[in-house]
N, C-alpha and C positions, 0 to 999 in steps of 0.2 A: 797634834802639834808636836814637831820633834821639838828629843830637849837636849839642849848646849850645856856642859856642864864647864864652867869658868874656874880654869887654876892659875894664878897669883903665884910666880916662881920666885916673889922674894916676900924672905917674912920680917921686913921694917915696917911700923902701924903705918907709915905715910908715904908709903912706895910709891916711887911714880907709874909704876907699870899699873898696879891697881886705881890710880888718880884715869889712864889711858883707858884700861879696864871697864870702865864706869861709863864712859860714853861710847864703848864697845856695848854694852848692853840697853843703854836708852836708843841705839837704832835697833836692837834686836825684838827691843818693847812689840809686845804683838805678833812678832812673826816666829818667835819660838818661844821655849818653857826655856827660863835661865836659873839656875843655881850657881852660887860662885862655891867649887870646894871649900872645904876647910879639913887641911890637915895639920894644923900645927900641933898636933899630941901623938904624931904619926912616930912611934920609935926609929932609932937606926936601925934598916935592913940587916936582918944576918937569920939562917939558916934553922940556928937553932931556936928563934921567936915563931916558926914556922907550924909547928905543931905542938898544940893549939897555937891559932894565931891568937893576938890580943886585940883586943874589942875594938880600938881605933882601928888598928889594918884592917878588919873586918868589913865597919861602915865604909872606909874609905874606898876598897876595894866595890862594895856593892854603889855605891853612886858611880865610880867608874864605869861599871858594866854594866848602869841603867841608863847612860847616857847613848844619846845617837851621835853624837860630837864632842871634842874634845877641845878648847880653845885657851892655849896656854900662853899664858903672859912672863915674862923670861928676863929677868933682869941678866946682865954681863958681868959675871965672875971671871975675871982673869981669863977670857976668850972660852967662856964653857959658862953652862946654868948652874946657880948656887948648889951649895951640897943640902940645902931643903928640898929644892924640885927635885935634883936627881935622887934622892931618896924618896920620894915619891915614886918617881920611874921606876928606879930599883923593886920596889913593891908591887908593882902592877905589871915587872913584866914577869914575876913568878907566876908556875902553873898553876891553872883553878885544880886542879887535882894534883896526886902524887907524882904525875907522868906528864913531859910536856907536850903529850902527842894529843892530847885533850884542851892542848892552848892555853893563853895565858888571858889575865884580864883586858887587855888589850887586843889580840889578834885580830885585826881585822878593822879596828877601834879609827872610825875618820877625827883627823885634827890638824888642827892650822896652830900658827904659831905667828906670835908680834913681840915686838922687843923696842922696850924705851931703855936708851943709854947712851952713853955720851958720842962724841964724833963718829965713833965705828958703825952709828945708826944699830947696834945690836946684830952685826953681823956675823961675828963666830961666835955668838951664843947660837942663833938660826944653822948656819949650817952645824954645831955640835946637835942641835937640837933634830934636823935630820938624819944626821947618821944613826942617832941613838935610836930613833922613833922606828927610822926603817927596819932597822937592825931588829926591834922588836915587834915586825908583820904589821904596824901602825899602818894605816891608810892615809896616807898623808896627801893634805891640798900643796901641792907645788905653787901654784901660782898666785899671789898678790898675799903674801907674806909679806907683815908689814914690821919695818925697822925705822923709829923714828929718831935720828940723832939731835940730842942737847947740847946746848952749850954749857960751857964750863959757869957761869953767872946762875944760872938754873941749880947747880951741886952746889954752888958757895950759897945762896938765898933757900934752897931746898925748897924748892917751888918749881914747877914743869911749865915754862911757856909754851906749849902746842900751837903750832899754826896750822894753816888754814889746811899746806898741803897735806901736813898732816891726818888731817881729818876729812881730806880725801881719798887719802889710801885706807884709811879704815872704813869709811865706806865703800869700798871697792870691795875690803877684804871679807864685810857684812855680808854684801852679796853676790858672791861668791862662795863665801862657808853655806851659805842656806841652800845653794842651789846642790853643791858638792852633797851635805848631808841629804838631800834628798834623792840620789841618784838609789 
C-alpha cells in the first residue's frame, strides 16, 4: 500500500485547510497508509542548524522521504504559503548529503496540493506553491488541484461551510493522487 504523507501549511489548532484535510483522508481510508506530518518544533531553516542537524529536521526530513506522496494543504498568506510550510520546504529542499548532486529530500518526491481560503479559492497560494515545488525537482500532479473558496461569514463564525462541489473536486483530486502515486 503506498503511503500519503499529509502536511497542514497552517499552524492555527482549527484551521480549515486541516477541517478539509480530514475528509481528504476518510476517502483515502483503505486505498493508502496516511500519516498527517507534524512539524510544529521544526526550527527556522539556516545553514548553520545544518550540521548536525537537530533532532526534529531529522524525523521530519525521514517521514518525508518515506513517503510515496506528498499532499499538502496550504492556507493563503498574502498570495504565497505561510512562513511554517515554506520553512518546511526550506528544509526539505536541502541536500541529503553535503553536495547537491546527491539530491535533496524531495527530488523526484510526487505531490499534489489544495488550498481552502477565502474568494481567491487559494489560488496564488497553488501557483506559489508550484513554482517553488518545481523549482525543487518535486514531481508535481498538475491536474485537479483543488482550491476551495469561502465566504467572508465562514472567517467572521470560524467555521468552513464546504459544499457539495467542493467535495467533488476532492474526490477528483483523491483519485487522481492514487493513480499519479502509483505510476
Amino acid at each position: 500500500m503506498k503511503k500519503i504523507l499529509i502536511i497542514i501549511g497552517s499552524p492555527k489548532k482549527n484551521s480549515f485547510n486541516k477541517a478539509f484535510a480530514k475528509q481528504a483522508m476518510a476517502l483515502l481510508q483503505g486505498h493508502a497508509a496516511i500519516e498527517v506530518l507534524d512539524f510544529h518544533d521544526l526550527p527556522f531553516m539556516s545553514p548553520d542548524l545544518e550540521d548536525p542537524r537537530p533532532d526534529a529536521v531529522n524525523r521530519v526530513l525521514q517521514k518525508v522521504q518515506e513517503a510515496d506522496g506528498l499532499w499538502i494543504f496550504a492556507s493563503e498568506y498574502n498570495l504565497g504559503p505561510s512562513a511554517y510550510l515554506k520553512n518546511l520546504l526550506d528544509w526539505c529542499s536541502r541536500p541529503i548529503s553535503h553536495h547537491f548532486e546527491d539530491g535533496t529530500y524531495v527530488t523526484g518526491k510526487k505531490v499534489t496540493f489544495t488550498s481552502v481560503a477565502g474568494r481567491s479559492a487559494g489560488k496564488y497560494v497553488l501557483v506559489a506553491l508550484n513554482q517553488m515545488c518545481a523549482y525543487m525537482g518535486m514531481d508535481i500532479m498538475k491536474e485537479h488541484q483543488t482550491g476551495v473558496g469561502l465566504e467572508q461569514a465562514d472567517f467572521d463564525e470560524d467555521i468552513p461551510h464546504f459544499r457539495e462541489e467542493h467535495f467533488l473536486m476532492l474526490e477528483r483530486q483523491v483519485t487522481s493522487f492514487l493513480a499519479f502515486i502509483s505510476q
